[in-house]
C-alpha positions as CSV (number, residue, x, y, z in Angstrom):
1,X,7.2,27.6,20.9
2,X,9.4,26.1,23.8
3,X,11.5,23.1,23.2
4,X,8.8,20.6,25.2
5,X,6.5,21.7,22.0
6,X,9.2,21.3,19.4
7,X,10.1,17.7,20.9
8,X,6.5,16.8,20.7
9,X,6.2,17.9,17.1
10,X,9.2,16.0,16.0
11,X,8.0,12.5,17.9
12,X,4.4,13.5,15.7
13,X,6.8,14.1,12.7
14,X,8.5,10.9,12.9
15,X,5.6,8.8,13.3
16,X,3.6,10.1,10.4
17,X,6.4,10.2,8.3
18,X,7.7,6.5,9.0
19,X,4.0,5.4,7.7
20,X,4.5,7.6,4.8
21,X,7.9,6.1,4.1
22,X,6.2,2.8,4.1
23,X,3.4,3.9,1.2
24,X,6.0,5.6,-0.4
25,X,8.1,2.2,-0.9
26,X,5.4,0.3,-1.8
27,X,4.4,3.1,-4.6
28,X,8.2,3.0,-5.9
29,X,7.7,-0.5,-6.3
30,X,5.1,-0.9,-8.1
31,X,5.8,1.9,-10.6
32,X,9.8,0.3,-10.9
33,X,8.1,-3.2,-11.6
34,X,5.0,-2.2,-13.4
35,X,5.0,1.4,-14.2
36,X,1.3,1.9,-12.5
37,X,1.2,4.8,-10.3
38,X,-1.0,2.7,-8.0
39,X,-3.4,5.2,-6.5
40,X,-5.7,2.8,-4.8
41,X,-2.3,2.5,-2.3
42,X,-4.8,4.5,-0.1
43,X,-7.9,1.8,-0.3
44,X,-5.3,-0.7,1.0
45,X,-4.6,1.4,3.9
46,X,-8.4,2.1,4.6
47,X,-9.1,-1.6,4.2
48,X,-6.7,-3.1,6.1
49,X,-7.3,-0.5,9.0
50,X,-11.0,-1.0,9.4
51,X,-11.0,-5.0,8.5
52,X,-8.7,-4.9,11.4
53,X,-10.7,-2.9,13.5
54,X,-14.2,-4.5,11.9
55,X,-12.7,-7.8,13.6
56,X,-11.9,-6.7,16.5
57,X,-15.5,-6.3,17.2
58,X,-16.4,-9.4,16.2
59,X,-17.8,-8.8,12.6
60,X,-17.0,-10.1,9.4
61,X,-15.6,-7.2,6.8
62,X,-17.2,-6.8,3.6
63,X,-14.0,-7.1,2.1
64,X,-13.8,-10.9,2.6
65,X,-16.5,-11.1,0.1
66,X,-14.8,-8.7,-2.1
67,X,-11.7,-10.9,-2.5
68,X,-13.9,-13.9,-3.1
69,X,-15.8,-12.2,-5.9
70,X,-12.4,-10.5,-7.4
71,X,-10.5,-14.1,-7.4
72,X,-13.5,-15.3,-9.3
73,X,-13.6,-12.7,-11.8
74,X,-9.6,-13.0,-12.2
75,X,-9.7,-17.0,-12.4
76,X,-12.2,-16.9,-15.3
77,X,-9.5,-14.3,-16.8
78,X,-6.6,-17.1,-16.6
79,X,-9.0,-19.7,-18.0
80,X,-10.1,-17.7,-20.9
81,X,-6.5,-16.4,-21.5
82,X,-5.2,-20.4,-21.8
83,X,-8.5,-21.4,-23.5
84,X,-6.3,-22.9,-26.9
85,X,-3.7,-24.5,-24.3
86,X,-5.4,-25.8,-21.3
87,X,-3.3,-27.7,-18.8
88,X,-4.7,-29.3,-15.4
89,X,-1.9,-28.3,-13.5
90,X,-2.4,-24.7,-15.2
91,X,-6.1,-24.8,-14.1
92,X,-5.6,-26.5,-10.9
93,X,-2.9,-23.4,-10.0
94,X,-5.4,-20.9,-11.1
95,X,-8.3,-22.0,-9.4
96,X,-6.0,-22.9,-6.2
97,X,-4.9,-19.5,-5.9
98,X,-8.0,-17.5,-7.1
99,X,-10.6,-19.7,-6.0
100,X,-9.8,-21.4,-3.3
101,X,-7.5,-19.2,-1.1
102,X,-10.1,-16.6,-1.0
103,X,-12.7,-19.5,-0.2
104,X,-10.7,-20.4,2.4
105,X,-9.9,-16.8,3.6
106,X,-13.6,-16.5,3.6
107,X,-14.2,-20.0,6.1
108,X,-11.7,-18.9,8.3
109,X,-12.8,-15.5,9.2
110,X,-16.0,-16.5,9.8
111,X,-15.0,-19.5,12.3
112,X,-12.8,-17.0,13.8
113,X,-15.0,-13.9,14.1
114,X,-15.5,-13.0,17.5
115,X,-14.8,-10.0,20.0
116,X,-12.6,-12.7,22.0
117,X,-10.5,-13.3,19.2
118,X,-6.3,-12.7,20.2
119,X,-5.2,-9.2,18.1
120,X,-2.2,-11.3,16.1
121,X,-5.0,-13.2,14.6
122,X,-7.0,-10.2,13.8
123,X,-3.8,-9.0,12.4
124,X,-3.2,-11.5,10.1
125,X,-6.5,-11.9,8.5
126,X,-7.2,-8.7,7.3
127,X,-3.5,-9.1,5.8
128,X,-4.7,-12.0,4.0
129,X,-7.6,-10.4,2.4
130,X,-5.9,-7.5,1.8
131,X,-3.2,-9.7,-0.4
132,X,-5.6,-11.4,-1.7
133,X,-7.6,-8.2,-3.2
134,X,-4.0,-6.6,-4.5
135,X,-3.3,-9.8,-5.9
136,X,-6.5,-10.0,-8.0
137,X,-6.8,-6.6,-8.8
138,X,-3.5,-6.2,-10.6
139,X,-4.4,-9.3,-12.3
140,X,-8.2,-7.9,-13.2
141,X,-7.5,-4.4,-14.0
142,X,-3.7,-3.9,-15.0
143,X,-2.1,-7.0,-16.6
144,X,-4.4,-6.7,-19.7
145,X,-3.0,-3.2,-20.4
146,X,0.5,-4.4,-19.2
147,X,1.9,-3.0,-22.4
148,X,0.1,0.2,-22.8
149,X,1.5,3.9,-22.0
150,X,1.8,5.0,-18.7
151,X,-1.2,7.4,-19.1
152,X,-3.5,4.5,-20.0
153,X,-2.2,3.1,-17.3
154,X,-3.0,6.3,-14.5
155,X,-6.6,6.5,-15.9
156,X,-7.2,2.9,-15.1
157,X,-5.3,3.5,-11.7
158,X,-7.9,6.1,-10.9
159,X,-10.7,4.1,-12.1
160,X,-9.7,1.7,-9.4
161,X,-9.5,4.1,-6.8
162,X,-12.5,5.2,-7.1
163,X,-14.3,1.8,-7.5
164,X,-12.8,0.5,-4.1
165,X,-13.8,4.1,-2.5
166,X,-17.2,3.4,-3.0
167,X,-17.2,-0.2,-2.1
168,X,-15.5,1.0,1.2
169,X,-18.4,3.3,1.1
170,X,-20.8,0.1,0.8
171,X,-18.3,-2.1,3.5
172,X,-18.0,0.2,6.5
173,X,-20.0,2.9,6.4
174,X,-19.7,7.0,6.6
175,X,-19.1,6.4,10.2
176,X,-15.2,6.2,11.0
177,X,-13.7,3.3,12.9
178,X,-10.8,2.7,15.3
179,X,-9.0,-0.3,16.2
180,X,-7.5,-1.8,19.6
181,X,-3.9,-0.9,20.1
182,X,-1.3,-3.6,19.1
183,X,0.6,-3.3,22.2
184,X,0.0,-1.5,25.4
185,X,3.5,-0.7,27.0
186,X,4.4,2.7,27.4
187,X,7.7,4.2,28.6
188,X,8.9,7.9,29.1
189,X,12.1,9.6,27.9
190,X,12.3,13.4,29.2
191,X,9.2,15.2,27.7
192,X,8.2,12.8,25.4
193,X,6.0,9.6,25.6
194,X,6.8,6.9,23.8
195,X,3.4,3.8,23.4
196,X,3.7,0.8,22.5
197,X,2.1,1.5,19.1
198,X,4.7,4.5,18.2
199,X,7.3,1.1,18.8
200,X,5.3,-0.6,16.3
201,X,5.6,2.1,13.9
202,X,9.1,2.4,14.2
203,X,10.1,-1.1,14.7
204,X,8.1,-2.1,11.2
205,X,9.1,0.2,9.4
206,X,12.8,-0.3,9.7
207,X,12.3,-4.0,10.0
208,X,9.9,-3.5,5.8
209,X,12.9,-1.8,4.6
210,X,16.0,-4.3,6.1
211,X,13.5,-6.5,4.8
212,X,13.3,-5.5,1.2
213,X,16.7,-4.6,1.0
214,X,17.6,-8.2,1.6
215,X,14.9,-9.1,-0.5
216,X,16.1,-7.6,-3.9
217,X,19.6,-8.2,-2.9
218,X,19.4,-11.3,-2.2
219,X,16.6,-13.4,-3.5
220,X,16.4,-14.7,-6.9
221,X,12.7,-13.5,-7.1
222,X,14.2,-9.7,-5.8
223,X,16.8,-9.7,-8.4
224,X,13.6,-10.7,-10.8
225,X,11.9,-8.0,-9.5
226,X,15.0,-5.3,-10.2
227,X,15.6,-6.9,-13.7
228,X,12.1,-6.0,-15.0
229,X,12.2,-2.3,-13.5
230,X,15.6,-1.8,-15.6
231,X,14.3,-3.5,-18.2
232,X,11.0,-5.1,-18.8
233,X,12.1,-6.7,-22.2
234,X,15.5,-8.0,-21.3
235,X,14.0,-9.2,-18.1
236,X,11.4,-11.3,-20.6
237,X,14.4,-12.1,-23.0
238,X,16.0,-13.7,-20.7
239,X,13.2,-15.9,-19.5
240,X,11.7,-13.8,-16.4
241,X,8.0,-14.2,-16.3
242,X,7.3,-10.2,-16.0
243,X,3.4,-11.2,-15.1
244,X,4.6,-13.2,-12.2
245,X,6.8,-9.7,-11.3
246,X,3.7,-8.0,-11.3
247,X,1.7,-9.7,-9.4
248,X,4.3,-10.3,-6.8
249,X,4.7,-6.1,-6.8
250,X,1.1,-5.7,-5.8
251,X,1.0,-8.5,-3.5
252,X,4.1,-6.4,-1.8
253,X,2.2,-2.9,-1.7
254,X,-1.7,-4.7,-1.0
255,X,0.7,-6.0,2.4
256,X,2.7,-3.0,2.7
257,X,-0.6,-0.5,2.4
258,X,-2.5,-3.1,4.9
259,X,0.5,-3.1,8.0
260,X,0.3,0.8,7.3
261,X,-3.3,1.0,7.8
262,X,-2.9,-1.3,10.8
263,X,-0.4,0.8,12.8
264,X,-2.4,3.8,12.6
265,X,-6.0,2.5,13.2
266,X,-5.4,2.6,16.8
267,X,-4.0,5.8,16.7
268,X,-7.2,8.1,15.0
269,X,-10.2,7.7,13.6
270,X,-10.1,6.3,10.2
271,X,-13.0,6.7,7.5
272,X,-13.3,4.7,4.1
273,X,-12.0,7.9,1.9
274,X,-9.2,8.7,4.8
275,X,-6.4,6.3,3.6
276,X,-6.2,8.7,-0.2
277,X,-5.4,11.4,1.5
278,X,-2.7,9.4,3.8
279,X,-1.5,7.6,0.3
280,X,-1.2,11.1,-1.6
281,X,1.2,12.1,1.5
282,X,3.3,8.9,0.4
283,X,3.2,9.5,-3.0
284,X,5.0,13.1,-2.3
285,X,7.6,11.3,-0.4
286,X,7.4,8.7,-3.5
287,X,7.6,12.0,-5.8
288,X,10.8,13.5,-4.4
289,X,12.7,10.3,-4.6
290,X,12.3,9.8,-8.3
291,X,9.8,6.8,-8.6
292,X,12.7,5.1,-8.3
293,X,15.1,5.5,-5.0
294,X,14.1,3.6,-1.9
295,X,16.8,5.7,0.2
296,X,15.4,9.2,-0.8
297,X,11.7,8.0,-1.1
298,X,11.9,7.7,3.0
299,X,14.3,9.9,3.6
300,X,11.1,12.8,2.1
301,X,9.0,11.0,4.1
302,X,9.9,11.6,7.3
303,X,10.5,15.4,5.7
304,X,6.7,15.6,4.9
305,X,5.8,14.3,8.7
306,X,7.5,16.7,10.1
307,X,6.4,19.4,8.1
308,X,3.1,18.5,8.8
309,X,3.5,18.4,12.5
310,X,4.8,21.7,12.5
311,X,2.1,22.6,10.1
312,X,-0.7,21.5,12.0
313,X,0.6,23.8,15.1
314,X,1.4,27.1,13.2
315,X,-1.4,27.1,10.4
316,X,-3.7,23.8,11.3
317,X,-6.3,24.9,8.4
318,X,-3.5,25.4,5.7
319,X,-1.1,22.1,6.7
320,X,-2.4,19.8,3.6
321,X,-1.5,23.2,1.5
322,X,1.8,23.2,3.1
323,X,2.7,19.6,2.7
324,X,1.0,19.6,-0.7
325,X,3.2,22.4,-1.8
326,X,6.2,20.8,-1.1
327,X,6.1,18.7,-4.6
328,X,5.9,21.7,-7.1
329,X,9.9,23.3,-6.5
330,X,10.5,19.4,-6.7
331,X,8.7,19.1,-9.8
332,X,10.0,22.5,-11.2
333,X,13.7,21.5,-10.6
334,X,13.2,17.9,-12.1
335,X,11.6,19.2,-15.4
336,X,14.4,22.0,-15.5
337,X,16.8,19.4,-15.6
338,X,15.3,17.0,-17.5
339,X,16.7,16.7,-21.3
340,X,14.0,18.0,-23.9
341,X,11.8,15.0,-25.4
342,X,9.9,15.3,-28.7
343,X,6.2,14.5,-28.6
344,X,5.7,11.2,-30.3
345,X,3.9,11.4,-33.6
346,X,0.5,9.3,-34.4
């Protein structure tokens, strides 16, 4: 290896790793807020990537549909959940949100369809129904078991995941899609050539965590946010509406997992089971940090991208092995540190 090769392999590093960083927040967020270990993180990736690159071509995702049905399904939820106590402007909030932003989601994609339509506006409406399916599925599948264990919890995380896998299955199709490049500048430093959509990665990413760094330290709903992942109950004591916390988490990662998916559509092909393998990568990063530092979290992300890269060019059939392997001496030291806890007793 000369150091042409090496720079290469660093710039491939970097990249993957900054998209891995961003999954890897979004996973500590969720888990700090909700204690889910949201595996479907993956099957917002996938979705936003092809809805993206499904409207560039001038079709209408399947997944428009999806968040119409979902918002139904969770808007009957909040009406039979206030059926002793109903309220107009309780009803009129819940059908607004779950009813009618999906409906309207749904009338603006289709107006807007076309293979002429500007990329920004591509953009922002496969964001939109990717927010709007995180939004109803926390609200479908994990605030009725908001108070269960953490396994309970996982198993219905899975469950998910593999109930949007096959719908992506049903949506797009075996046959992988890409999507048109958000930008395309392109500049050379030395060796190494830097596109427009490497910027993009880089520039988003920093600009997601400056972001949510002034979001939880300075926002009253951030601070909301941090009080229920210290302490659900005190957060609820002292009059913090921990649903509302919840929702807002998945509405953060659904977005997060979406802008992910985004920046590397245009980069390779991307199937409808691709984004779990690309959200397991992110929840290694997620791993090493705790579940609970941001710093560390994307600090082992850009660790796992670059031992990919390097992975791919030594032992290409072995680097998922490789990057896999790096979470069992990080497991083996946490568990050696970790105090002894007795089993709980039925």
């Amino acid at each position: 290896m000369n150091t042409t090769i090496m720079l290469f392999l660093i710039q491939d590093g970097i990249t993957n790793g900054a998209i891995y960083a961003l999954l890897g927040l979004a996973l500590v967020l969720v888990f700090a807020v909700t204690r889910v270990i949201l595996i479907p993180q993956g099957e917002f990736v996938t979705y936003g990537a092809l809805s993206y690159a499904m409207l560039a071509t001038g079709n209408v995702p399947g997944t428009v549909w999806l968040a119409v049905a979902m918002g139904v399904v969770a808007c009957g939820l909040d009406l039979f959940a206030m059926r002793r106590a109903l309220h107009v402007k309780k009803i009129g909030r819940t059908v607004a949100i779950n009813i009618a932003l999906p409906l309207a989601i749904l009338a603006l994609t289709y107006s807007l369809a076309s293979a002429k339509t500007p990329i920004a506006v591509n953009l922002v409406l496969a964001l939109l129904i990717v927010a709007t399916i995180g939004l109803s599925l926390y609200r479908i599948a994990f605030q009725p078991l908001a108070h269960t264990s953490v396994l309970v919890l996982l198993i219905a995380s899975v469950g998910c995941h593999l109930a949007l896998q096959g719908l992506g299955l049903v949506f797009f199709g075996a046959e992988g899609l890409r999507g048109p490049a958000l930008s395309t500048a392109a500049f050379t430093v030395g060796p190494l050539r830097f596109t427009g959509q490497n910027i993009a990665v880089y520039g988003v990413t920093i600009a997601f965590m400056v972001a949510l760094w002034l979001f939880f330290g300075t926002t009253l709903m951030g601070k909301a946010l941090r009080a229920t992942a210290i302490n659900r109950l005190g957060a609820r004591l002292v009059g913090i509406r921990t649903t509302l916390s919840g929702q807002i988490a998945f509405l953060l990662a659904a977005v997060i997992g979406a802008i992910s998916g985004i920046l590397i559509v245009p980069i390779t092909t991307l199937y409808y089971d691709t984004g779990f393998l690309i959200g397991l990568k992110g929840f290694i990063a997620a791993i090493i940090g705790g579940l609970v530092s941001y710093p560390l979290t994307a600090v082992a992300a850009l660790i796992v991208g670059t031992v990919e890269a390097f992975s791919s060019f030594y032992a290409s059939n072995f680097k998922e092995v490789i990057v896999f392997f790096l979470i069992i001496p990080v497991l083996v030291l946490r568990s050696l540190a970790a105090p002894e806890v007795e089993e709980e007793k039925d």
